[in-house]
C-alpha positions as CSV (number, residue, x, y, z in Angstrom):
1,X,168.3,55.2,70.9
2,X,165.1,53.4,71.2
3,X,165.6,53.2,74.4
4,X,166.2,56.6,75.0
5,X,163.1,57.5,73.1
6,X,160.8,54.9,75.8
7,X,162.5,56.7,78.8
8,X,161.8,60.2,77.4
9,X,158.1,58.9,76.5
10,X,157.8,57.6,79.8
11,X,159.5,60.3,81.8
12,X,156.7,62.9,79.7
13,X,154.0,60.7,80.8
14,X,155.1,61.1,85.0
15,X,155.0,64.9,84.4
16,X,151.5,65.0,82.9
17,X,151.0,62.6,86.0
18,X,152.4,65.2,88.2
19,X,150.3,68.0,86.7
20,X,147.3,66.1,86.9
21,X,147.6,65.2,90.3
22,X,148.4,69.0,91.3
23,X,145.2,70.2,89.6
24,X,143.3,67.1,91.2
25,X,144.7,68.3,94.9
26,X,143.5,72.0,94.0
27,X,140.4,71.0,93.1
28,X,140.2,69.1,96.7
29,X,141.6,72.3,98.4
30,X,138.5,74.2,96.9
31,X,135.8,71.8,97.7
32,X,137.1,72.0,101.3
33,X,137.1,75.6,101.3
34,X,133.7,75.6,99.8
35,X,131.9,72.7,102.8
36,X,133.7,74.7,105.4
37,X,132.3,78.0,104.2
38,X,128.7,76.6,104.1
39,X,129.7,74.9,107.3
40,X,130.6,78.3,109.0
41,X,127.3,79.9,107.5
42,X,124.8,77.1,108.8
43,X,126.6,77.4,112.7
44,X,126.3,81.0,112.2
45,X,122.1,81.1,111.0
46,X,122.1,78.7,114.1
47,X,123.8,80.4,116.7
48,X,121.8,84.0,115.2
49,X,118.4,82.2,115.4
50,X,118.7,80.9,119.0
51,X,120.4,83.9,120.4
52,X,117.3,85.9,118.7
53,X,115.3,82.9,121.0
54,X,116.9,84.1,123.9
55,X,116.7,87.7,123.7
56,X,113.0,87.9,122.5
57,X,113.1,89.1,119.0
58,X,111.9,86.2,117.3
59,X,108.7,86.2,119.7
60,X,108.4,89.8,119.1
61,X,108.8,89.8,115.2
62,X,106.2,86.5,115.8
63,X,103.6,88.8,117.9
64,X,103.5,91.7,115.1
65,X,102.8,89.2,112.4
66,X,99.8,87.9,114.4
67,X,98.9,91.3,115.6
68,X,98.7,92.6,111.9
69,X,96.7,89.2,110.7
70,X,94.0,89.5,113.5
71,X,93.4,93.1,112.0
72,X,92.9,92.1,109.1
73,X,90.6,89.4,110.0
74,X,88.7,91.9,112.3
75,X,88.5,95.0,110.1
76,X,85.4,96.2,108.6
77,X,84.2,95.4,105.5
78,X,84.1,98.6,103.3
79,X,80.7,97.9,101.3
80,X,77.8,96.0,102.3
81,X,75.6,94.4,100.2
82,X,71.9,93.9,101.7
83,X,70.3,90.1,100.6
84,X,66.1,91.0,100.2
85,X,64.2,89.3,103.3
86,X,64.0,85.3,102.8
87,X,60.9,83.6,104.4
88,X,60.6,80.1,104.2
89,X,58.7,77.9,106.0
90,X,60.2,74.8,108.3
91,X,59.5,70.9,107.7
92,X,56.2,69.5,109.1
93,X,52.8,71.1,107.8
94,X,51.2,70.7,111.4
95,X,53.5,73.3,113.1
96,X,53.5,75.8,110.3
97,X,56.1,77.4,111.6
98,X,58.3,80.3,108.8
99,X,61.9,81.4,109.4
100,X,62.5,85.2,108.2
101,X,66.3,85.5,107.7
102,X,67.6,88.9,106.8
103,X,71.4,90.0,106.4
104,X,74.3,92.1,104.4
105,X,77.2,90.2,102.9
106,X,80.0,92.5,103.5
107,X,83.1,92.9,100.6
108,X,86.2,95.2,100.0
109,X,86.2,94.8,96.3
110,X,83.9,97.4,94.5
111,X,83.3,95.2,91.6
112,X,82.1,92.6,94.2
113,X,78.6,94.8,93.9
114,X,77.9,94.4,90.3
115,X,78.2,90.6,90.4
116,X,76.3,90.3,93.6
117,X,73.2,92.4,92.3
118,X,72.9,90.5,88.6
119,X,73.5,86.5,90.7
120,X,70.9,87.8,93.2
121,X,68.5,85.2,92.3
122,X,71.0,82.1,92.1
123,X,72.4,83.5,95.4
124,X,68.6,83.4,96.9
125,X,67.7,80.3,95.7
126,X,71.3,79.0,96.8
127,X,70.3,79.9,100.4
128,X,66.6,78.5,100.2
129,X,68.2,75.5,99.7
130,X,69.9,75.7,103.1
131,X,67.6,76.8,104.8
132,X,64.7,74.9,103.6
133,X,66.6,71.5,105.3
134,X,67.2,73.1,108.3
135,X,64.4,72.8,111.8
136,X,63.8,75.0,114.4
137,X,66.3,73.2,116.9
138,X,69.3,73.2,114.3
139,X,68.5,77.4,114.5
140,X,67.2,78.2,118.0
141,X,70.6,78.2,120.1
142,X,73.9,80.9,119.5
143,X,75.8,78.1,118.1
144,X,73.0,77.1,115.2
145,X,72.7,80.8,114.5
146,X,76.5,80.9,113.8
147,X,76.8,77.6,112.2
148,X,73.9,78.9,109.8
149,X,76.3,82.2,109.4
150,X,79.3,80.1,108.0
151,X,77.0,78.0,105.7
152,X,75.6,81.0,104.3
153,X,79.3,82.3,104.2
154,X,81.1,79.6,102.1
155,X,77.9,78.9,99.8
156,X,78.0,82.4,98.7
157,X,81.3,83.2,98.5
158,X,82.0,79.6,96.9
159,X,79.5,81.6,94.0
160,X,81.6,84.7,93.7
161,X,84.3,85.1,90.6
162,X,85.0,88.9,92.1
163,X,86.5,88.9,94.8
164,X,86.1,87.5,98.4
165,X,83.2,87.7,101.0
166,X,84.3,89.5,104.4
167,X,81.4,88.4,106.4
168,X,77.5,87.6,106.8
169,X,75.8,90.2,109.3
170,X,72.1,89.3,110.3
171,X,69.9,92.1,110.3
172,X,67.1,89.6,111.8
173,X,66.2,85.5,111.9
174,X,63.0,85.2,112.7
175,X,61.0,82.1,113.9
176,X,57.3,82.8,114.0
């Protein structure tokens, strides 16, 4: 009978084997199933995106995105802020030569007036500084005019809690 009892112990334990091996095996079948699925997707997102290559979608989906973001970067400013005239005068005391630098900062945001009419004087004396450093030749050519554009630019709009600068629009430099 003892023995009887060991077999039936260890005939129970080969079913629970048997069970656990059939739930191990459906567990297998499942990950399979799931990899092959995710397999099938990526071959499918591939095979989409380079037929959308080949027929021209993709460039044409690419061309309106670039189309839209050049008009925003070419669009008009709504408001216009006009800086007061700024004369200084340039290095050297025997040329005595003055720069007279006038110009709008242009802005969407309405609130963007408020904050540029009570920070006039930082933003004046911000600009002094730059241009007080500069010479006549740094100024005198298109690309000096420009580059003076940008540093006036990103030093103001580095000032601004508001909003966003759209542009600096010279009304006149002047070198007399």
């Amino acid at each position: 009978m003892a023995q009887e009892n060991k077999k039936d112990k260890g005939s129970g334990t080969e079913e629970e084997k048997g069970k656990a091996s059939s739930a191990s095996r459906k567990s297998v079948k499942v990950v399979i199933i799931i990899l092959f699925c995710a397999i099938l997707l990526l071959v499918l997102v591939i095979v989409g995106g380079l037929l959308a290559l080949r027929m021209g979608l993709a460039a044409n989906l690419l061309g309106a995105l670039q189309v839209e973001t050049q008009r925003n970067i070419t669009k008009e400013p709504k408001f216009m802020y006009e800086v007061p005239e700024i004369v200084v005068n340039f290095e050297g005391i025997e040329n005595r030569r003055f720069l007279s630098v006038k110009f709008y900062l242009g802005f969407d945001e309405p609130k963007l007036q408020e904050e540029l009419e009570k920070r006039m004087p930082e933003i004046r004396d911000a600009i002094n500084k730059i241009l007080w450093v500069k010479k006549v030749d740094d100024i005198n050519t298109p690309e000096g005019k420009e580059s003076l554009r940008e540093e006036i630019f990103e030093t103001v709009n580095g000032m601004l809690h508001s909003g966003e600068l759209r542009g600096v629009y010279f009304w006149h430099l002047m070198i007399q």
